[in-house]
C-alpha positions as CSV (number, residue, x, y, z in Angstrom):
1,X,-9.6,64.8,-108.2
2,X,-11.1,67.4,-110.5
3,X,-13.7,65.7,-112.9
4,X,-16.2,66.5,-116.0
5,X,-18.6,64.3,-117.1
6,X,-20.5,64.2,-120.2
7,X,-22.0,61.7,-122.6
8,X,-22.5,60.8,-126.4
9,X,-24.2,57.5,-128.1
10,X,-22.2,54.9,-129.9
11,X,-23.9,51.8,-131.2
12,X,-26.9,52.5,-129.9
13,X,-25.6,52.8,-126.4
14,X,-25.0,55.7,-124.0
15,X,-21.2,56.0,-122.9
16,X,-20.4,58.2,-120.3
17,X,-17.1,60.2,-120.0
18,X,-14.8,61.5,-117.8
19,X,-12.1,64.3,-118.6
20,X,-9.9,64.2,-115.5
21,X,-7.2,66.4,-113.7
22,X,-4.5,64.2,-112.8
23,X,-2.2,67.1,-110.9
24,X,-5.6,67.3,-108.9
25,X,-5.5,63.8,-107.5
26,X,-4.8,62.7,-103.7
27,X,-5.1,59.4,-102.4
28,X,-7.5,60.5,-100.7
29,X,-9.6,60.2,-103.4
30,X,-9.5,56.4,-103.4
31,X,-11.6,56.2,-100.4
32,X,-14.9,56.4,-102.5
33,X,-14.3,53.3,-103.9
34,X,-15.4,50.5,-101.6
35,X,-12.9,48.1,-103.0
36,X,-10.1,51.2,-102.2
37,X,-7.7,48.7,-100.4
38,X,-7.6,46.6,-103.1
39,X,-5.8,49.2,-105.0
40,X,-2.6,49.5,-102.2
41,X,-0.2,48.2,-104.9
42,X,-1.4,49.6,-108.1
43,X,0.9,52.9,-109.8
44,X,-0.2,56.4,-109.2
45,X,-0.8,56.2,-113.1
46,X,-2.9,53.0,-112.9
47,X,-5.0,54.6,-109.4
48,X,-5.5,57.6,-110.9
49,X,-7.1,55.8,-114.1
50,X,-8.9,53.2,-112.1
51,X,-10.7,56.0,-110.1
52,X,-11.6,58.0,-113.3
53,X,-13.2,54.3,-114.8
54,X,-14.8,53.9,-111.5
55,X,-16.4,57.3,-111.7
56,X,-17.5,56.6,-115.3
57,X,-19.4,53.4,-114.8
58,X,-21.4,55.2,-111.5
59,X,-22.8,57.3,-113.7
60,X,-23.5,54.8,-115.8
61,X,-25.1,52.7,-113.3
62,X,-27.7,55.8,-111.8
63,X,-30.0,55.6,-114.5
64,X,-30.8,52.3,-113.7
65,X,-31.2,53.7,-110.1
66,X,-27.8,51.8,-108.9
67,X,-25.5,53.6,-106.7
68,X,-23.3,50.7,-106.8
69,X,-19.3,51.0,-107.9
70,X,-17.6,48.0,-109.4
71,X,-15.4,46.3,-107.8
72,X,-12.2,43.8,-109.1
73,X,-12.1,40.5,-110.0
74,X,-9.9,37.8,-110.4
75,X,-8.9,39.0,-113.7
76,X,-8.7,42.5,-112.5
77,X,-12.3,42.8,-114.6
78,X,-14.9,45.0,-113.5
79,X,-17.3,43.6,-111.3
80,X,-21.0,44.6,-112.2
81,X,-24.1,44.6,-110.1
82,X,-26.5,41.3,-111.3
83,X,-27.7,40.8,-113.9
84,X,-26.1,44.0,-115.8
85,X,-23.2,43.7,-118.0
86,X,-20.7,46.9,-118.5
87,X,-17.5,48.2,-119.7
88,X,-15.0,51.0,-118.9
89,X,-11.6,52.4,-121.2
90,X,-9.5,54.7,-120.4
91,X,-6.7,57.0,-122.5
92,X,-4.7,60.1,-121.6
93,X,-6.8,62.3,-119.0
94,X,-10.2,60.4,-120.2
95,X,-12.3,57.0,-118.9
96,X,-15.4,55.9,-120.6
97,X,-18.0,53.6,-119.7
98,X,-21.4,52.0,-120.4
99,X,-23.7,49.3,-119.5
100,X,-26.1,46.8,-121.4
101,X,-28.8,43.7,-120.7
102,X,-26.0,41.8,-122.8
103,X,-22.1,41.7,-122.6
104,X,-20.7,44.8,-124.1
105,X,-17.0,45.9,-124.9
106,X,-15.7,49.4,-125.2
107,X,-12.6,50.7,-126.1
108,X,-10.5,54.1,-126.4
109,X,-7.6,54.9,-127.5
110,X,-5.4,58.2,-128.9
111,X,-4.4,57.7,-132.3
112,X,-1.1,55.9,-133.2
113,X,1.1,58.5,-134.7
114,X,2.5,57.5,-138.2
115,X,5.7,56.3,-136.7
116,X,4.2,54.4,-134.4
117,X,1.8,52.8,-136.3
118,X,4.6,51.9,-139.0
119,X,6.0,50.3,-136.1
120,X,3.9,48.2,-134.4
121,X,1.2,47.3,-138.2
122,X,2.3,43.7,-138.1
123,X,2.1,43.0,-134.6
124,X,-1.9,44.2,-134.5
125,X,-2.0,43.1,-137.7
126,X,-1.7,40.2,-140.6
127,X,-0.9,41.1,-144.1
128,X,-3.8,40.6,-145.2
129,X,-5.3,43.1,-142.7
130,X,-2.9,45.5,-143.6
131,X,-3.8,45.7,-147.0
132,X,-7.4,46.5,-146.1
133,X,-6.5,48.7,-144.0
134,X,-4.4,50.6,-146.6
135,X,-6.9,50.8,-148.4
136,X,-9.7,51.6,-146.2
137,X,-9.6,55.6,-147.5
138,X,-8.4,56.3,-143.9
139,X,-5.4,57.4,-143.1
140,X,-3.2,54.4,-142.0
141,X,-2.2,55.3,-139.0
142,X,-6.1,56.4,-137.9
143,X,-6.9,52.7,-139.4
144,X,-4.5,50.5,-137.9
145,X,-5.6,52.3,-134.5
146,X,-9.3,51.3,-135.1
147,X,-8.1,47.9,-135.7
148,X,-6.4,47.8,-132.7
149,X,-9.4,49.4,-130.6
150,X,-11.4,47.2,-132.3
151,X,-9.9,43.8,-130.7
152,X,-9.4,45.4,-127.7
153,X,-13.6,45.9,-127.3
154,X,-14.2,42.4,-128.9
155,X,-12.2,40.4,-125.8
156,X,-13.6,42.4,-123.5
157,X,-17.0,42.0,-125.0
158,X,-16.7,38.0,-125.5
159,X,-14.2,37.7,-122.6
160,X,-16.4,34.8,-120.6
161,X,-15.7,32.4,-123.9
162,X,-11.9,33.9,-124.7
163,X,-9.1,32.0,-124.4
164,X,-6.4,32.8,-121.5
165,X,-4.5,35.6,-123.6
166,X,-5.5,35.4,-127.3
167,X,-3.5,37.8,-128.8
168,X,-4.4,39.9,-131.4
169,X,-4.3,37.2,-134.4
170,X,-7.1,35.8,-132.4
171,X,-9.4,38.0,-134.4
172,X,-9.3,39.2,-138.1
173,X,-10.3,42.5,-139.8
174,X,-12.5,41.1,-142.6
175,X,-13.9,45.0,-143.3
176,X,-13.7,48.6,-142.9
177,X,-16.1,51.1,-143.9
178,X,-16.7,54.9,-142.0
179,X,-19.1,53.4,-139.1
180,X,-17.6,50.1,-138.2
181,X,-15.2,47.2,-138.8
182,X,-15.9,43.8,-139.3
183,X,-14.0,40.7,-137.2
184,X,-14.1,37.3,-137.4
185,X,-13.0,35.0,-134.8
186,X,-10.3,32.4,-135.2
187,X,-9.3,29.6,-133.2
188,X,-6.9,31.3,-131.1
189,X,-9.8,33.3,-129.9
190,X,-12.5,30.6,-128.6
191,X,-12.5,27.7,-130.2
192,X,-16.4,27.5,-130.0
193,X,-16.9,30.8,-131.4
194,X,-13.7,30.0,-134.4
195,X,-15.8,32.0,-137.6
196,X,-17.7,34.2,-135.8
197,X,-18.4,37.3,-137.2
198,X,-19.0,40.4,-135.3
199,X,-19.2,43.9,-136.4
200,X,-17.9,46.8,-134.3
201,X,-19.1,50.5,-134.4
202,X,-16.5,53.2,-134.2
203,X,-16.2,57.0,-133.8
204,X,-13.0,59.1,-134.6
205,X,-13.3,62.1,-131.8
206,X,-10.6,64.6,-132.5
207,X,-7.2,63.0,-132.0
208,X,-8.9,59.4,-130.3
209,X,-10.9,56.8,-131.7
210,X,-13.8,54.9,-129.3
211,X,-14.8,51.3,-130.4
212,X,-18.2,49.5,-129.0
213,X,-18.9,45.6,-129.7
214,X,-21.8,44.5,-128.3
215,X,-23.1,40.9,-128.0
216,X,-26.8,40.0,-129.7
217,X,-29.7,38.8,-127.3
């Protein structure tokens, strides 16, 4: 499959990215991956994607002279060399990835148009998010996305004390301003983490928007 890598910092961290060829892809590809078997009943869609993360979070790793390739666990999470902690998102014909010395979460996503996002506000979203996000200054659609990234990187960030399935009321938008959103954590979330605040950097890149939560020492 036909790759190009290149990088940019986001909350202090260095993500790594892949723009990707789908047309270009072969099973054959698959074989890289160690864990390729694994993969027998996945989608084209959800192989190719896989591969691109995959690709991502090796070059991640080298820096830290790893040549290792996550694998899957039981809850189909990345698996990440000891003692390092990573993430990986994909969207369209693009994967991301990073890694940290504490949990992270990362997220990307392509920007809700302004039907969808009319659509699908109050299931992201409570009323009282709503309103902030109305008005945040941003355009609603480009908000209510953030939002929605924004959860996404928080579970995967805080994912070893998440409930099975939290849903997205399991964390509330408190605040919006034009580097990152703030969350707090209800009991639907964790129920040892219920008031929790974290705060989640963002970037809007053309027509996608890339969240990163990351977990304090």
């Amino acid at each position: 499959m036909q790759t190009n890598h290149s990088t940019f910092t986001l909350a202090h961290h260095l993500l790594h990215r892949i723009d990707f060829q789908p047309e270009t892809f072969s099973d054959g590809d698959l074989l890289w991956l160690p864990h390729h078997a694994d993969l027998a009943h996945f989608g084209k869609k959800r192989r190719i994607e896989h591969l691109a993360g995959r690709i991502a979070a090796a070059y991640a790793l080298q820096p830290l002279g790893l040549k290792a390739i996550p694998g899957i666990g039981e809850q189909r999470q990345p698996l990440w060399p000891e003692g390092i902690f990573g993430s990986i998102s994909h969207s369209g014909k693009r994967a991301i990835a990073t890694v940290s010395p504490t949990p992270v979460g990362i997220d990307i996503e392509h920007i809700f148009s302004s039907q969808l996002a009319a659509e699908v506000a109050t299931q992201i979203a409570s009323p009282a998010e709503i309103f902030r996000l109305q008005t945040s200054g941003l355009p609603f659609a480009i908000a209510l996305t953030l939002a929605f990234s924004a959860k996404e990187s928080v579970y995967k960030a805080y994912s070893s004390h998440a409930e099975p399935c939290p849903g997205f009321a399991a964390a509330e938008m408190t605040a919006i301003d034009e580097n990152s959103l703030c969350l707090r954590l209800t009991s639907a979330f964790s129920a040892q983490l219920v008031g929790k605040e974290i705060c989640v950097a963002y970037e809007v890149k053309g027509d996608e928007v890339v969240t990163c939560t990351v977990t304090p020492l």
